[in-house]
N, C-alpha and C positions, 0 to 999 in steps of 0.2 A: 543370657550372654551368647548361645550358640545360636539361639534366632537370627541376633542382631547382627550375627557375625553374616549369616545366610543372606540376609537381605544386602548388606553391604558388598557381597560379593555377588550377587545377581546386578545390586545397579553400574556396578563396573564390570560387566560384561557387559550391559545394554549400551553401555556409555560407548566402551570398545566396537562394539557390534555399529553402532549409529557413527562413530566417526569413521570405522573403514569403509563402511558403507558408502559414506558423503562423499571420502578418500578416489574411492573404484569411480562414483560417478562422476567427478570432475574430473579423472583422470583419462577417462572413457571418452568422454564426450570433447575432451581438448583436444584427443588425438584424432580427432577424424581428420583426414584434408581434406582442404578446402578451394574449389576451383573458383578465382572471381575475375574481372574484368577492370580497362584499363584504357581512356583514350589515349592513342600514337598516331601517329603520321599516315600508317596502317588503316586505320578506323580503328573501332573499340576491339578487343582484343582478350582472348583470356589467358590470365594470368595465377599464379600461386599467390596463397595466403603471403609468401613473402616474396614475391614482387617477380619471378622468374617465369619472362615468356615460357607459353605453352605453344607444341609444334603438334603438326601430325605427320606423316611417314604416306608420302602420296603412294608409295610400293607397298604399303602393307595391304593383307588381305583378311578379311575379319575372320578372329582368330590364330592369325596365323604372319606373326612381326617380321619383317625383311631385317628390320636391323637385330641383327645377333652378334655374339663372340665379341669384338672389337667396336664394332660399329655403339655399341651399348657406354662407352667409356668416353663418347663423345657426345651420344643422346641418351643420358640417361633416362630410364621411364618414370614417370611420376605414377610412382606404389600407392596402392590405398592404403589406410590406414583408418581401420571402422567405415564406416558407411558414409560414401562423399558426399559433401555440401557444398550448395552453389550462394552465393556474393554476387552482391553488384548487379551486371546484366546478365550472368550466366544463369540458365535454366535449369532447373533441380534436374525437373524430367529429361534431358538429352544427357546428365551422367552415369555412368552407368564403371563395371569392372569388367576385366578380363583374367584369365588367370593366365601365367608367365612361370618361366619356369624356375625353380625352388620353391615353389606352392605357394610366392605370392600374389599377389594381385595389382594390376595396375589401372588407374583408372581409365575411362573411355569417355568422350562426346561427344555424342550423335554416333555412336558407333565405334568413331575412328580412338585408334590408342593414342594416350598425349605422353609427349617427351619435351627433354627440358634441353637445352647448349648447352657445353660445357665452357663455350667460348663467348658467352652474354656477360656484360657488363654495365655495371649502371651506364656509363656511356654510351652505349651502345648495345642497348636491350632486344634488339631485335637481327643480331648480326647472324642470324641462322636462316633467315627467310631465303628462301631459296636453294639453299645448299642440298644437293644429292637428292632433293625430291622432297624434304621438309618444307615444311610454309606453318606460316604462324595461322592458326585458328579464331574464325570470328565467332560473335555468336550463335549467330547459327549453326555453327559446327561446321563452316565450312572450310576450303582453306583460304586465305587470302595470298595469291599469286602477283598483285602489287598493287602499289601506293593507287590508293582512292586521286580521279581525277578530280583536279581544284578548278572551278570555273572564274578564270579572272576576267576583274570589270570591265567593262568595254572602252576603251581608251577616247577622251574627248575626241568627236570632229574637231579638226583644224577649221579656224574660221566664225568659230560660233562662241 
C-alpha cells in the first residue's frame, strides 16, 4: 500500500512538472513582440502584432533617445518583451533591443529605436509621420519622409 501510495505521488508530480512546464513555454513564447508589416499609401510599412504604426525618432542618437520625460507620453516606445520576432516583410536580422530606462528594453530596426502615436487611429494610422522629426519606418529600416510618387497614365492624344 505505501508503494502504491509512492508511485501515485511521483506521477502527479510528473504530471504537475509537465504541465507547468508546457504552461512557462507558451507563456514564454506568446509574450515575445512581434514587429510585422503592412501596405499604406506610405509603401509597406512596419507595424505591431496589433496593428499600431511603428515610428523612429530622426533626433535620436544610438543609444541615446531625444524623446524623454513628456515626450514619452505621446511616443510611447515599443518594450521588448523576450526576444523580438519579425512577420510579414520585416527582417529578423535588422531587430535588435536597446536598453531604456527602468532596466527595460525597447526594441530597435536597423538600429533606430521604434515608438508608437498616441494619436493613431484606425482612421488615421499613420497621423504621426512627420511630426517633430518621427517618420514611419520602412523595411528597410528606413525612414519614409513621404508618400511614394504614383506615376499616372498618360492621358490620350486629342485626335487619335
Amino acid at each position: 500500500m505505501k508503494a502504491h501510495r509512492i508511485v501515485l505521488v511521483a506521477v502527479a508530480i510528473a504530471a504537475l512538472a509537465l504541465t507547468a512546464s508546457a504552461f512557462a513555454t507558451t507563456a514564454h513564447s506568446s509574450a515575445a513582440t512581434v514587429v510585422t508589416t503592412k501596405k499604406t499609401s506610405l509603401g509597406t510599412i512596419l507595424i505591431t502584432s496589433s496593428g499600431q504604426t511603428l515610428y523612429l525618432d530622426s533626433h535620436d542618437k544610438p543609444g541615446h533617445p531625444a524623446c524623454t520625460g513628456g515626450c514619452l507620453s505621446a511616443w510611447p516606445p515599443l518594450k521588448a518583451s523576450g526576444t523580438p520576432k519579425a512577420s510579414g516583410s520585416a527582417k529578423a536580422s535588422l531587430l535588435g533591443t536597446t536598453k531604456i530606462s527602468g532596466g527595460a528594453k525597447q526594441v530597435t530596426y536597423n538600429g533606430h529605436q521604434l515608438y508608437t502615436f498616441g494619436s493613431d487611429t484606425k482612421s488615421s494610422p499613420t497621423s504621426g509621420e512627420g511630426v517633430n522629426g518621427f517618420y514611419v519606418v520602412s523595411t528597410s529600416g528606413a525612414a519614409i519622409t513621404k508618400a511614394p510618387t504614383v506615376k499616372k497614365k498618360p492621358s490620350p492624344t486629342p485626335g487619335y
